[in-house]
C-alpha positions, 0 to 999 in steps of 0.5 A: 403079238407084243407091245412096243414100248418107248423104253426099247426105242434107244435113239432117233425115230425116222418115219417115212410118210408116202404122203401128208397125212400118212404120219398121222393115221398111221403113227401119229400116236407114236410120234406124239409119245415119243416126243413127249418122252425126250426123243428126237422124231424126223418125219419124211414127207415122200411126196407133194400130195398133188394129185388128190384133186386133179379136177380143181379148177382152182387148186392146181397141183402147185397150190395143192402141195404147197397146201399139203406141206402146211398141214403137215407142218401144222399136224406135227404140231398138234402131235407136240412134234411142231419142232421136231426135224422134217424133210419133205422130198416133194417127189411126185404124188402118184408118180413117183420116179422108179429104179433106172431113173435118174430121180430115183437115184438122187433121191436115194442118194439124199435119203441116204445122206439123211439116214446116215446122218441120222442113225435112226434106231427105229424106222417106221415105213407103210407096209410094203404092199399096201395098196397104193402106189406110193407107198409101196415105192416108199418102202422100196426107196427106204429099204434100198437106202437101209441096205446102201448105208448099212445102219443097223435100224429096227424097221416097223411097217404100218397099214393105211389102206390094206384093210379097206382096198387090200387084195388077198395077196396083199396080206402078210403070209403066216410067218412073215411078219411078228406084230406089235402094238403100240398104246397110250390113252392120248392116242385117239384124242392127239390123232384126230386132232392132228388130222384136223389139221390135213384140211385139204383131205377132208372134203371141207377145203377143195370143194371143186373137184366132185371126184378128188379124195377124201378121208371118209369117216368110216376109214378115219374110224377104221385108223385111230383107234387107242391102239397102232398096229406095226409089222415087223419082217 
């Protein structure tokens, strides 16, 4: 295990989040860090985060993702990230477009036009069997995008739902993966502010749906924590 220091980060961060509230709960505390430290952070918002409340009568997909680009907006400020650069795909929650189609090519095709614009030295991604389904298919368009532009990034992935959801199979094998850590006292303070800030997946905003998502309490114990766990292949 070793500790990730701001210091070795030497130019931009890109961080691929699945879905709103990724960035928070998976490197919330880092984005703030290295914001506050002069870097420039872009975030990428994969997805719209429609599909968490299928059922509502009265959040249709349409409201909910435009709902969910708000509070994104709104808890990269409470990161102190509030006027760092952000892209939002808005490919499909839970759908989106595989390897053949025509809206995974373009979408690797913006991508890659971000990154080489960018040249990002550190890119934070979900691991890459992380039990959900977007956020395996993020990395998978990232990584497809690294290798297509051939900019020598560091790339750290992080865990959202591998402890609680996550098979066997899913874990890191010995050898595969070296870990590092990422502290600061503001960790958890600045992250539960920020996912304060993700109302629609919290259960006090959509109230109509009694099957649609929502962070419990024991999964946001379980992600903000005073330290951030990445993996690196």
């Amino acid at each position: 295990m070793s500790q990730l220091l701001l210091d070795d980060i030497k130019g931009p961060i890109l961080v691929i989040a699945p879905h709103p509230d990724d960035e928070t709960l998976g490197c919330g505390g880092l984005i703030a860090a290295a914001t506050a430290a002069g870097k420039l952070v872009h975030t990428v918002f994969v997805t719209d985060g429609s599909s968490s409340h299928r059922n509502s009568p009265t959040w249709p997909a349409d409201r909910i993702a435009q709902q969910r680009q708000h509070e994104a907006a709104a808890a990269l400020a409470a990161l102190g990230a509030g006027n760092q650069p952000r892209t939002f795909m808005a490919l499909k929650d839970a759908a989106m477009p595989q390897p053949g189609a025509q809206g995974h090519a373009d979408a690797v095709s913006s991508l890659a036009t971000l990154v080489r614009n960018l040249k990002p030295d550190l890119v934070l991604v979900p691991w890459r069997r992380d039990p959900h389904c977007d956020h395996r298919d993020s990395w998978s368009l990232i990584t497809h995008v690294l290798a297509q532009t051939a900019i020598a990034s560091r790339v750290l992935e992080y865990t959202i739902w591998l402890d609680e959801l996550g098979a066997p199979e899913d874990f890191p094998v010995p050898g595969e993966v070296t870990e590092f850590t990422f502290s600061d006292p503001e960790i958890v303070a600045v992250k539960r502010r920020a996912i304060a800030a993700h109302a629609s997946q919290l259960g006090t905003l959509i109230t109509d749906d009694p099957d649609g998502f929502h962070l419990t309490p024991a999964t946001l114990d379980r992600l903000i924590r005073p330290v951030e766990i990445f993996w690196q292949a």
